[in-house]
N, C-alpha and C positions, 0 to 999 in steps of 0.2 A: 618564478617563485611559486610553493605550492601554498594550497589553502590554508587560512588561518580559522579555521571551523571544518568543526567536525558535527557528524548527524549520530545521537543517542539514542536507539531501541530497545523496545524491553521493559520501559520502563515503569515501575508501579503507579497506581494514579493517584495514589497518596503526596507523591513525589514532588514538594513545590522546586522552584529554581535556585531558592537558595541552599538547599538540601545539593542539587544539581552543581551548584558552583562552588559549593564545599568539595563538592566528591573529585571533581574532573580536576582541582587547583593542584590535585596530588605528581599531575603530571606538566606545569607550569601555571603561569599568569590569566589568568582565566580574565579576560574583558568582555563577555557577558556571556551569559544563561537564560534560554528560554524554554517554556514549556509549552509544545503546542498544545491546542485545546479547539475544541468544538463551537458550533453556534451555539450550543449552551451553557459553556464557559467550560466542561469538565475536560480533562485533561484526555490526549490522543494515544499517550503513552510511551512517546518521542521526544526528541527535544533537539537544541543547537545550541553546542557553547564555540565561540571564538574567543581565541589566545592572541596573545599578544607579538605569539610569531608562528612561521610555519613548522621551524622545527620542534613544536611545540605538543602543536597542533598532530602532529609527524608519534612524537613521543605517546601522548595517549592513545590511538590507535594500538603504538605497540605493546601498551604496557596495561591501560585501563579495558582494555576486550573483555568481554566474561568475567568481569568482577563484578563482586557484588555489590548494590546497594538495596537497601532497602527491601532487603529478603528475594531480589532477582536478578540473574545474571545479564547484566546489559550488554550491549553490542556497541562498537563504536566505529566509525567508518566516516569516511570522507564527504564532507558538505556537499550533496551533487547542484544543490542548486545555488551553488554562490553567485552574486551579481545578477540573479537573472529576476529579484525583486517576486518571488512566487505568488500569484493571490493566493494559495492556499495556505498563505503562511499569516495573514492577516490577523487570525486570532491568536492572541500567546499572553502566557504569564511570562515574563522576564523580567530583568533587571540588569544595568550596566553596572560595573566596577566604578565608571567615571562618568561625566556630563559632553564627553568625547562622541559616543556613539551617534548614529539616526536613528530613526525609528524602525518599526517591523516591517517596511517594505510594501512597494505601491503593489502597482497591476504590471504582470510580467508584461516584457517584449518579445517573449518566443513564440516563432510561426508553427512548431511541432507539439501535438500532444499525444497521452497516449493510452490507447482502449483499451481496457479487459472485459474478460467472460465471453468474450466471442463464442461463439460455436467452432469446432473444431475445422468440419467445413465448409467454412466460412472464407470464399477466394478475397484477394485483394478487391477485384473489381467492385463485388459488393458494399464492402465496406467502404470505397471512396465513391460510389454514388450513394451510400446513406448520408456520407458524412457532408456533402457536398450540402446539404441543407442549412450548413452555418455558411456557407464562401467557399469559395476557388480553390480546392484541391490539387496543391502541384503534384505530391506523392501520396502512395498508402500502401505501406511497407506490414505484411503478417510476419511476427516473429516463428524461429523453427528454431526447431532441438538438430543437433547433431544428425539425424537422423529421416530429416525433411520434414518434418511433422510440425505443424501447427503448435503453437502455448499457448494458442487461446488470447492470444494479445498481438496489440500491434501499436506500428507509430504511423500519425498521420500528419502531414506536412501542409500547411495551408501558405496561402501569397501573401498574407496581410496578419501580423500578430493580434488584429481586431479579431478576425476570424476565428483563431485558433481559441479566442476568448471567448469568445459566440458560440462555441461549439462544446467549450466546458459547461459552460450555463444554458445550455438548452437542450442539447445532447446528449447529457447524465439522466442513467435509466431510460434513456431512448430503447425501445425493442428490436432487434435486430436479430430475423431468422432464429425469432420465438427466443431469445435468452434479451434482458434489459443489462446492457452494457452500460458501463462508468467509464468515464472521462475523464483526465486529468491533465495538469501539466507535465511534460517530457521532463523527466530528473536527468536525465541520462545525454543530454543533448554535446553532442560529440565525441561523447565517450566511451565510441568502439565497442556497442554496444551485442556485435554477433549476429547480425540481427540476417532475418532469411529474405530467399528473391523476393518480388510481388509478386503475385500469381500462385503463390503454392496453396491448394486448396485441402492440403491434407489426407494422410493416407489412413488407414480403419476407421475403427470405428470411436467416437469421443468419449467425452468421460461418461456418458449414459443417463446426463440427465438432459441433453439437448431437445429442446420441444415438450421440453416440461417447464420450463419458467412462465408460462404465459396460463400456465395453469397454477403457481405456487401459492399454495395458502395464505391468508394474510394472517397475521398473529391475532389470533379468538384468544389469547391467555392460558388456553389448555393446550399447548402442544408443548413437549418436554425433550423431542430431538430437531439439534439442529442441521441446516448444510452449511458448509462451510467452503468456500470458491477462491480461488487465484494464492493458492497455500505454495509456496515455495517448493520445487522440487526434494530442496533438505528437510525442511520439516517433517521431524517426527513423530509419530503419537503422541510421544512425552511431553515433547515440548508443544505441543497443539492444549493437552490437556492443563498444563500447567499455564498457561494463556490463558483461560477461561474460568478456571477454577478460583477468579477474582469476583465474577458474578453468581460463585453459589456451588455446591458439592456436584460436582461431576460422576454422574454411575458411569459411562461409556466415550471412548473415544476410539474413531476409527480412520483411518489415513488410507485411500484406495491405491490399491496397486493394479496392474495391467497383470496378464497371464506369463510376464519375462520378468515380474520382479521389478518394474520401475514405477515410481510413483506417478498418481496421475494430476498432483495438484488441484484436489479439492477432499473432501472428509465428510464424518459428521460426528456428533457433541451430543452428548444426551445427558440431561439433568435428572435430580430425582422430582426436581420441582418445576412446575410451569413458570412458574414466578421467575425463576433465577433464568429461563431461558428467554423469557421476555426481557429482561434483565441484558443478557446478550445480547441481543438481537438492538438492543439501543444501544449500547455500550461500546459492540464490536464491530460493529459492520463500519467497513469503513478506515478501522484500525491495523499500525502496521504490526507486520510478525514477518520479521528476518528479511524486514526492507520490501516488504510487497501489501498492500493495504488489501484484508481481508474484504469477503461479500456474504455476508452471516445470515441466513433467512431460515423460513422453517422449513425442514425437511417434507417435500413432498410426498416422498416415500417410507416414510416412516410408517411403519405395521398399526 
């Protein structure tokens, strides 16, 4: 049987769960709405409603994609992390339809998590002796494009789902080969995910800012352009700028390409005001856009 929950992006942060379980009932029985939300209570910009059935569940996918609520086009797509109890799910606005439901969910059981902002190259090896500072390391798997090339991300498999928890909480913003890497839970765990040999160390050159995070500004309040890291290969200018343009008037938005026209999965933001970039930089970092949680800091390079 498939999932009876589906995962919401996109979403505005105005957006409580009840607004959420009005909108989503259009496509069945909606048995609850949650909004994730931050350690400071404000909202991620995400959410999870579960139905009361899979074919349901099946239907909004089909039908609720790209509709609008609340002045933005949401995204809707398959619960990846059902059953697996996320601590990243810990904080949420919700509410049940009935007194049926559990609560939001303890501390995961999975032994796989999964890095971004690597450096491009960045071999397996290194990364399962960094990582090996939370536990036992069975794998450490670097994701690749079609084309052998490193994304700057990977999954890493540990012996013990203590570990892999040890390794979220103490490993996040760890430095590694000068870029500070985040850590999460695997969403994706079984789900044929593509993913490339260990060992591939990557061929050219990266996206150009590697060996500079160890050097990146901390927010003084006067900087107005941001960088922007681990952006979906789909993402577009547009839609980059329309993502940000909730913390304040956007002058510039950039999406880097490689010399063949392909994206390289990071960007940068530039405000007319320091304020609204600061603004960002608490608000976004961290937040998903089109299923991949952005890395929002201040542009090193900026002129």
């Amino acid at each position: 049987a498939g999932s009876r929950r589906v995962y919401v992006g996109n979403l505005s942060w105005e957006v409580v769960w009840q607004d959420l379980k009005d909108h989503m009932r259009q496509a069945g029985d909606v048995q609850f709405a949650e909004v994730m939300t931050g350690g400071d209570g404000r909202s991620k910009g995400c959410g999870i409603v579960e139905y009361a059935t899979a074919e349901q569940a099946q239907e909004a996918i089909s039908t609720l994609n790209d509709t609008d609520l609340n002045g933005r086009m949401i995204f809707v797509r398959e619960d990846r992390e059902v059953g697996g109890g996320s601590g990243g799910r810990n904080n949420f606005r919700g509410g049940y339809s009935n007194s049926n439901g559990g609560g939001g969910g303890g501390g995961s059981n999975a032994c796989s998590v999964y890095v971004g902002n690597l450096a491009f190259e960045t071999p397996w090896q290194d990364l399962k002796d960094h990582m090996r500072a939370a536990g036992n390391v069975d794998k450490a798997d670097i994701l690749t494009g079609e084309d052998g090339r490193s994304k700057g991300c990977a999954i890493v498999i540990y012996q013990k789902p203590q570990e892999a928890a040890r390794a979220i909480r103490e490993l996040q913003n760890s430095v590694l080969q000068g870029r500070p890497i985040f850590v999460r839970e695997d969403r994706e765990q079984g789900g044929g995910r593509g993913r490339g040999r260990g060992g591939r160390g990557g061929g050219g050159r990266s996206a150009g800012y590697d060996g500079d995070y160890d050097r990146m500004p901390v927010d003084d309040g006067t900087a107005t352009q941001l960088f922007v890291g681990n952006l979906s290969y789909d993402t577009t200018w547009e839609e980059l700028k329309d993502h940000f343009k909730q913390c304040g008037e956007v002058d510039r938005v950039e999406v880097m390409e490689g010399p063949d026209g392909r994206k390289k999965g990071y960007g940068t933001v530039s405000f007319f005001k320091a304020k609204d970039a600061s603004s960002a930089i608490r608000r976004m970092n961290g937040v998903e856009l089109a299923g991949r949680p952005l890395e929002v800091k201040v542009d090193a390079k900026a002129k």
